[in-house]
N, C-alpha and C positions, 0 to 999 in steps of 0.2 A: 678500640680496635686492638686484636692483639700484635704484638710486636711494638705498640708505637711507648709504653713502657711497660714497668716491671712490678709490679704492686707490691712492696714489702711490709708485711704485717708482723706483728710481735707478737706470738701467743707463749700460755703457762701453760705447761704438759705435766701431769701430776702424777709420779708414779713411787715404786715403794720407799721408794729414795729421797723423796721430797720434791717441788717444786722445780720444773727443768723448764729454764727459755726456748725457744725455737723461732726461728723465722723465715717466713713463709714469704715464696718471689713467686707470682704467678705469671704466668703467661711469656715466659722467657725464650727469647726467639735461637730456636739452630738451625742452621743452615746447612743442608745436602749438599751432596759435591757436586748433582749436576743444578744447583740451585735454591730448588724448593724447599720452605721453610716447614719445621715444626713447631711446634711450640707445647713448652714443658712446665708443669709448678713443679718446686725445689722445695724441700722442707731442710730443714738444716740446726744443728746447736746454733747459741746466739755466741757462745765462748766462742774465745781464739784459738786457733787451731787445725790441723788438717784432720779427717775421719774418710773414713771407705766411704765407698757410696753403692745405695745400690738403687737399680734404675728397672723402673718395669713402663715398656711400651705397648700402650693399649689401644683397640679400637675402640672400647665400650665406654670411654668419656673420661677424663683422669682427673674431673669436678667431681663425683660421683662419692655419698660417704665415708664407703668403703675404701677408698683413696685418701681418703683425706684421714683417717682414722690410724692405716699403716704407716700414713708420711708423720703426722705429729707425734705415733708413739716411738718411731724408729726411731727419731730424730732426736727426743727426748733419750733415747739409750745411745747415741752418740754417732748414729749413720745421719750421712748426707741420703736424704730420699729425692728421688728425680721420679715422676709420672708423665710423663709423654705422651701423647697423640698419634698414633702414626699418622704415616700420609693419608690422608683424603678422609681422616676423621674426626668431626668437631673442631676444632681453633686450628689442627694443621692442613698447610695448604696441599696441593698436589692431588692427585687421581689415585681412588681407594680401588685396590685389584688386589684381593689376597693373595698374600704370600712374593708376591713379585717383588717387591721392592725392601723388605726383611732383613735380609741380609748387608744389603748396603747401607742403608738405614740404621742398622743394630750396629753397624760396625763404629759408622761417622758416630751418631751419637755417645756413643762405650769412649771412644777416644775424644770428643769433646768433654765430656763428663770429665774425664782423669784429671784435663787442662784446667780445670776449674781451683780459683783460687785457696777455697778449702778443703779441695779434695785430695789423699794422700796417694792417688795412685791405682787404688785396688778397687775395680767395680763389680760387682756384681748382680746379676740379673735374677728378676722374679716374677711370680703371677703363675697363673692357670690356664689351660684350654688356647686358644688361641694367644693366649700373653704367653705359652709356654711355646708355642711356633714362632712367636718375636726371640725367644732364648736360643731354642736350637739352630734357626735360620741364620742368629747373627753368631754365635757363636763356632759356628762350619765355614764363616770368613774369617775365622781365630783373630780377631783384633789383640794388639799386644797388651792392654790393657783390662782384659778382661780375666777377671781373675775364678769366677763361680758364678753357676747357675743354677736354678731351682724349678726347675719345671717340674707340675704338679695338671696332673690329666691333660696328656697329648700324646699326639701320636709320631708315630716314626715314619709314614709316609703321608702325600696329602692325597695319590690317590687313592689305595687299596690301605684305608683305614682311617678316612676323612669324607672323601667323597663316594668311594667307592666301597663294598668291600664282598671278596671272595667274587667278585666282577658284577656283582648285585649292587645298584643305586641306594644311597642309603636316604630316601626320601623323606622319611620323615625329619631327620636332622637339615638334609640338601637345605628343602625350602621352610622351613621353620626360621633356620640361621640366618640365609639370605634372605627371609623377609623383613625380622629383627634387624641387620646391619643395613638393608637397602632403606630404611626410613630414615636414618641421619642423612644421607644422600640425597635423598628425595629434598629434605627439609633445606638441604645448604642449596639445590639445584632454585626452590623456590624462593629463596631469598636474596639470591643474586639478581632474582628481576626487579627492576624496576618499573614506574610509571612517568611518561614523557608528558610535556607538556601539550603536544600535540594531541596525546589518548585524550587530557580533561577538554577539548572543544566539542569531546563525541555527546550526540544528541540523539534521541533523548537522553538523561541521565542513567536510566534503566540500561543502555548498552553499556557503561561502563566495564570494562576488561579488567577484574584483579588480576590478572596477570598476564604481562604484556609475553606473551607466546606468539612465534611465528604461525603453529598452527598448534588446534589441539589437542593435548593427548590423549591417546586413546589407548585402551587397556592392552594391546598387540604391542603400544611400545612401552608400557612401564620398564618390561624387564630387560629390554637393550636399553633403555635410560640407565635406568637404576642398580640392574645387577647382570650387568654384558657376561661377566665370567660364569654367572649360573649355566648361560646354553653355550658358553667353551666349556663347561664339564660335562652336558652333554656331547657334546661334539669331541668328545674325546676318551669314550669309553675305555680304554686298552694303555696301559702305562704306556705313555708313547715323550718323543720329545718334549711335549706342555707339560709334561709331569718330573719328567728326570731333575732337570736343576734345582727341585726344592728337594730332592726326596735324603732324608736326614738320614734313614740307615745305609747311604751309598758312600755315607760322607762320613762316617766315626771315625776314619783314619785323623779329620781336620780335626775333630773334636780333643781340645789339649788343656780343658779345664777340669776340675771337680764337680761333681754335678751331684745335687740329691735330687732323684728322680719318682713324683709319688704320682702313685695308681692306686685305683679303686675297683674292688671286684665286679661292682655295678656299674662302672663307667664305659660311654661309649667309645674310650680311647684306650682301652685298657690292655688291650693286645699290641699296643705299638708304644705303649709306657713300658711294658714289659721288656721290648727288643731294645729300647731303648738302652736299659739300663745294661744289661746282657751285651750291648755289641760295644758301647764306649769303655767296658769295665775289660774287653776283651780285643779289643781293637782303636783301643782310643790311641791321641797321637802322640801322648806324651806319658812316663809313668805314673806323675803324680795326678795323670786324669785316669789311669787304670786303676791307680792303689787307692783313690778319692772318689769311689764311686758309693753312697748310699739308696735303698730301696726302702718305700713307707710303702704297703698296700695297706690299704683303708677298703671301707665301705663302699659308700653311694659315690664320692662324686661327683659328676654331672645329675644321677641320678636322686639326690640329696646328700646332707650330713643331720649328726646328731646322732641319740640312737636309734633312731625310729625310723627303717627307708623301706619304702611301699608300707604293705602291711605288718612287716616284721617289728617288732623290739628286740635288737642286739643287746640287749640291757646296759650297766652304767661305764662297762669300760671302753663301749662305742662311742662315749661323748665327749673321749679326750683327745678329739682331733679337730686342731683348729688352724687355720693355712695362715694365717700371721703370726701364731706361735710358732708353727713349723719353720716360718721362714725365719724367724728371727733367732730361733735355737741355731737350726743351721748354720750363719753367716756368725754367730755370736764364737760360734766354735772353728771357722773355718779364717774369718777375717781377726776374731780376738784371742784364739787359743784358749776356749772358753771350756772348762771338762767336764761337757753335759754325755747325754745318752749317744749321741754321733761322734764323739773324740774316745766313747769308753766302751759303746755296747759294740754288739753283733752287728755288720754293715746292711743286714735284711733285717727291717721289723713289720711282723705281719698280723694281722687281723684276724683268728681262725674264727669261723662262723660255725655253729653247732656249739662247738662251747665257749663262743661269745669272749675270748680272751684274746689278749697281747702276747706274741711270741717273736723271739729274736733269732734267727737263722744265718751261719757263715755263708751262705750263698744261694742264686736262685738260678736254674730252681733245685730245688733238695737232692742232696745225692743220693741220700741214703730213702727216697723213695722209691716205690718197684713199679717201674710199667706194669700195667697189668691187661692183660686184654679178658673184654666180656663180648662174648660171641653172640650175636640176635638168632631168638630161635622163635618156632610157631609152627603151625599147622597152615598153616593159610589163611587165619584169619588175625590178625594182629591190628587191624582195622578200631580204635577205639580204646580206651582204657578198658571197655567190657570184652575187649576180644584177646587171645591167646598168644600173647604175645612175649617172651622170655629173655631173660640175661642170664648167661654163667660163662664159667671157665671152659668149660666145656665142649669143644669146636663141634661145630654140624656134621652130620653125615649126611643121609637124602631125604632133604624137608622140600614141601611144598614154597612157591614164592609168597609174598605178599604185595597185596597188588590196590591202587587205589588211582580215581580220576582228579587228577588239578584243573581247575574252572578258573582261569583269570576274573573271571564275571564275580566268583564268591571263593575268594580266596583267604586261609585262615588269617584269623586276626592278631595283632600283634597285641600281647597280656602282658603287659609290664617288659622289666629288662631293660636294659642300658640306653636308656634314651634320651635325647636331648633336643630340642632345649624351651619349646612348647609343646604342647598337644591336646589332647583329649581325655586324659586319665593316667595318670604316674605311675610314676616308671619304677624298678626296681621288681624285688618279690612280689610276687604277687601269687595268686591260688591260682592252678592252670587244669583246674577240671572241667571248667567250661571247651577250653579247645580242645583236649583229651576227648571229650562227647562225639567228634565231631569225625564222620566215616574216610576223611581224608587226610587224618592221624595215627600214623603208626606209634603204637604203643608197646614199650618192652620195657619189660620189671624183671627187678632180683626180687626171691624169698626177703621179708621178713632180716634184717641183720639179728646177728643173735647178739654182737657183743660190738660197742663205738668202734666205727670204721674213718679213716680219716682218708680224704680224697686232697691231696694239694698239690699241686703244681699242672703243668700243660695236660690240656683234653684234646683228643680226635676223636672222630670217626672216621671206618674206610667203610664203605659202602659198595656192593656189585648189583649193580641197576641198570634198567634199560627204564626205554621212553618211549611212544607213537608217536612223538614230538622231534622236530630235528634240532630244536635248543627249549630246557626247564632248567628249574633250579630245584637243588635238594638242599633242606634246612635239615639240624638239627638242636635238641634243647636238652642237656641236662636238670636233671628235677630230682628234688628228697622230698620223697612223701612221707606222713608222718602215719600216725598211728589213728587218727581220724579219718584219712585219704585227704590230707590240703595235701596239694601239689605244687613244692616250692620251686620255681624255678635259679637255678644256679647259674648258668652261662651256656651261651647259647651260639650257633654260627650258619654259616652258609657258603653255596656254591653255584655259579650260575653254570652251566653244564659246558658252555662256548670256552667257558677258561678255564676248565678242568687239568687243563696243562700249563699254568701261569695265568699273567695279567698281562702278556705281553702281545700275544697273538692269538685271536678267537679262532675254536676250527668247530662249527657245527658239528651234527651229531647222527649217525644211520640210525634211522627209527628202525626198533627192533633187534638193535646191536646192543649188547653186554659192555658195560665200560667199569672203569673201576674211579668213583671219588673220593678224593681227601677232603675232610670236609674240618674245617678248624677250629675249636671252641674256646680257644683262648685257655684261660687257666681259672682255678678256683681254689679254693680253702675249706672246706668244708668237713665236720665229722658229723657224719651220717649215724646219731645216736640207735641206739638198742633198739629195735620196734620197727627202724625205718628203712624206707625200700630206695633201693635206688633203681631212677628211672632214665630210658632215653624216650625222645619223641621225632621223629620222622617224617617228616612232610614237604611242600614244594611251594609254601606260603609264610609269609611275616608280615603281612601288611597292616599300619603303614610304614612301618620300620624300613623296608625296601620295600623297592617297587615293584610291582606285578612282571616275572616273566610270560611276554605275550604266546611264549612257545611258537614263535615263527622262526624266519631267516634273517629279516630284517633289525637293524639295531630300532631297540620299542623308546628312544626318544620322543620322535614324531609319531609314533602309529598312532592310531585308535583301533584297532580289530586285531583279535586275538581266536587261538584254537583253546579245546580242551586238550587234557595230555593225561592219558594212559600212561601211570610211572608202575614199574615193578624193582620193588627189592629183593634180590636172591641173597640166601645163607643154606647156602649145602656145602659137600667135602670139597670143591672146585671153586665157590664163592662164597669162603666164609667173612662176612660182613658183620662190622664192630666195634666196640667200642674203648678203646684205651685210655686208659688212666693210670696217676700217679698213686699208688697206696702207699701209705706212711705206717709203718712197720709201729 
């Protein structure tokens, strides 16, 4: 059982130095302040000595290879490694409810950890995706003992860019993730049953009850069993109190560590890695968490690594990212004054895509980039990759609208892109002439580039459109088409129409009224070579990536019935409607 002791094992760790001891204590019991215990394996030198430590707390199991692999090679280079459990998963006890309990948790642990006989003092935190919301959560309680953080694809709020985003459900992640995590749940919920003496007198035999349940369950209560916080994220559409106390970009004033913070152009947190880095480097609370801000954008991500994510090959300088290297350069340089590429280079290193290279930039995003606005033009028909659809500089005068029907019932489908973390077909690049076919796709193209264009840093659209609908959503997708027509998708966003004015208060919409949307695409990298066109795409579907706007009044948790919706985009001298980007000179 855990807790009742500490299993210390003696392993060789072999690395280019020869031969290193480590010793491994598994299942080492902490206790919370308001009681409930964790429990942690420790990797550790076998020398005497005190060493930093660095501690990453997980829901995904902290037995897990991949765990085991960073504690004995860390350990071996002279960090104390700590892997955790949080509450309510696998060996630690308490009730698992994301993100609630994080902060307090990262704190007590961060300060237990320092107490520790061989530890010198200085901790620091790691991991990815939700191990990088164990970082930010406990470190916005500033425990004095925490010295660095490494979060590596997360976001900067949990609802508008976790659960939610641009007021759009992000479905396919929602319930993918909470099905993945509600089965450790499921698993400890049925192992805590037992069988009484009383059930072995049941006769026949055949009645026997494996599981001694009050009553059965039935598929209505899986998900208050198993995952209660999925219908409190329904129930809570609209950044509202259930959301403020985690939300991490409210809180960078507390933020008074170093942090290197890495994002990936295909990841599905990739817009709130971004704000991340941008609000602690600029509003952090202390200055060596301002002047100790590093940025890695990478590739896939969530979406994969290596070079190869969807159908692309970034070729061979995409395969030198690897998240236990990362961490261990990092903390080598930050806890040992180590003078690698983070103590010598540029504090931004980025991934540009099209020419597939490593670039080091004084800051994000680029200064010396040029907004540029690309106006949507058409005749009326912009309905499709085969219809007349335009980009330039150019601002409109009096063009006809374009105009297309959203059908909840057959709504476009979601082609790759930032996806996580099961599904149906992978995420990332992918070819998007199949949705381009389709007559409820607005299609606008540049000429032909004549000479490599380079697109980096933040993307919008503003948009001036009406609806027959009194709430829809308007997507949009950046794409570099090549010289074949594959149509590569770049970054992509959305906007549910109800929160066209924030996430804080919905205000329905007069069918037939003119409004204006911002619509956010996050950021990309990208040099748009010789030959290739660059594209927007337009429409009022991503499924299953988010969830179907029902185009009612009603919030579409519970519905089942939905309208069609008559959308029109206007670009004339009165609404010129468009698309902004960074050009890199």
């Amino acid at each position: 059982m855990p807790g009742t002791f500490a299993a210390l094992l003696l392993l060789f760790c072999w690395g280019a130095a020869g031969a290193a001891q480590v010793t491994v204590e598994r299942a080492v019991p902490v206790s919370m302040r308001d009681g409930v215990v964790l429990y942690a394996d420790i990797y550790r030198p076998a020398a005497v000595g005190r060493f930093p430590v660095l501690l990453e707390r997980t829901p995904y199991d902290k037995a897990v290879d991949k765990e085991i692999d960073i504690g004995e090679r860390a350990a071996a280079q002279g960090y104390v490694v700590i892997v955790q459990d949080v509450r309510g998963r696998f060996t630690s006890g308490g009730e698992w409810y994301p993100f609630r309990y994080e902060s307090q948790d990262g704190y007590d642990t961060v300060e237990w950890a320092a107490r520790l006989p061989y530890a010198n003092g200085k901790v620091g935190m790691f991991g990815s995706s939700y191990v990088g919301a164990t970082q930010m959560l406990a470190a916005i309680a500033h425990p004095p003992h925490l010295a660095g953080i490494c979060p590596m694809f997360t976001p900067s709020n949990y609802h508008n860019g976790w659960v939610y985003l641009g007021g759009a459900f992000q479905q396919w992640f929602d319930q993918t993730w909470t099905s993945i995590l509600a089965q450790n749940t499921a698993e400890r919920y049925f192992k805590s049953i037992t069988s009484t003496t009383e059930d072995m007198r049941v006769l026949p035999l055949s009645n026997y009850r494996v599981f001694n349940l009050e009553k059965t369950l039935q598929p209505s209560d899986l998900t208050p069993k198993f995952a209660p916080y999925y219908l409190d994220w329904l129930a809570h559409p609209s950044y509202d109190s259930y959301w403020q106390p985690w939300s991490i970009e409210d809180h960078y004033p507390d933020i008074q560590v170093p942090s290197l913070t890495v994002a990936a152009w295909y990841d599905i947190f990739l817009g709130g890695s971004l704000r991340n880095y941008a609000g602690v480097r600029s509003e952090g609370g202390s200055e060596t968490a301002r002047k100790n801000q590093r940025l890695l954008i990478t590739i896939g991500g969530h979406a994969g690594s290596g070079r190869k994510i969807g159908t692309i090959d970034f070729g061979p300088a995409a395969a030198a990212f690897d998240e236990s290297d990362v961490t261990l350069e990092w903390y080598d340089y930050l806890f040992k004054g180590t003078m690698n590429r983070f103590a010598t280079g540029r504090p931004v290193k980025i991934f540009v895509m099209g020419k597939n290279q490593w670039r080091e930039e004084e800051e994000w995003p680029l200064q010396r980039a040029k907004s540029t606005t690309y106006y949507l033009h058409s005749d009326g028909k912009a309905n499709s990759s085969a219809g007349d659809g335009a980009l330039s500089r150019e601002r409109p005068a009096a063009e006809p609208s374009d105009r297309y029907v959203y059908d909840p019932q057959n709504p476009v489908p979601t082609v790759g892109g930032p996806l996580c973390c099961d599904g149906h077909q992978p995420p990332g690049p992918r070819d998007q002439q199949t949705v381009e076919s389709r007559q409820d796709v607005l299609v606008y193209s540049t000429p032909p580039f004549a000479s490599d264009t380079e697109v980096t840093g933040p993307v919008s659209a503003e948009l001036y459109a009406t609806t027959s609908a009194v709430d829809t959503d308007f997507t949009a997708k950046l794409v570099d088409v090549d010289e074949q027509g594959i149509a590569r998708n770049l970054t992509e966003g959305i906007v549910r129409a109800r929160y066209r004015n924030g996430q804080v208060q919905s205000e329905l919409l007069s069918p037939g009224r003119v409004y204006k949307f911002s619509i956010d695409l996050w950021a990309t990298s990208d040099v748009f070579l010789a030959g290739h066109k660059l594209r927007l795409e337009i429409s009022s579907g991503n499924f299953p990536r988010f969830d179907r706007n029902l185009n009612v009044a009603e919030s579409p948790g519970r519905l089942v019935t939905s309208v069609s919706a008559t959308n029109t985009v206007l670009h004339d001298a009165g609404h010129p409607s468009a698309l902004i980007l960074p050009l890199v000179p």
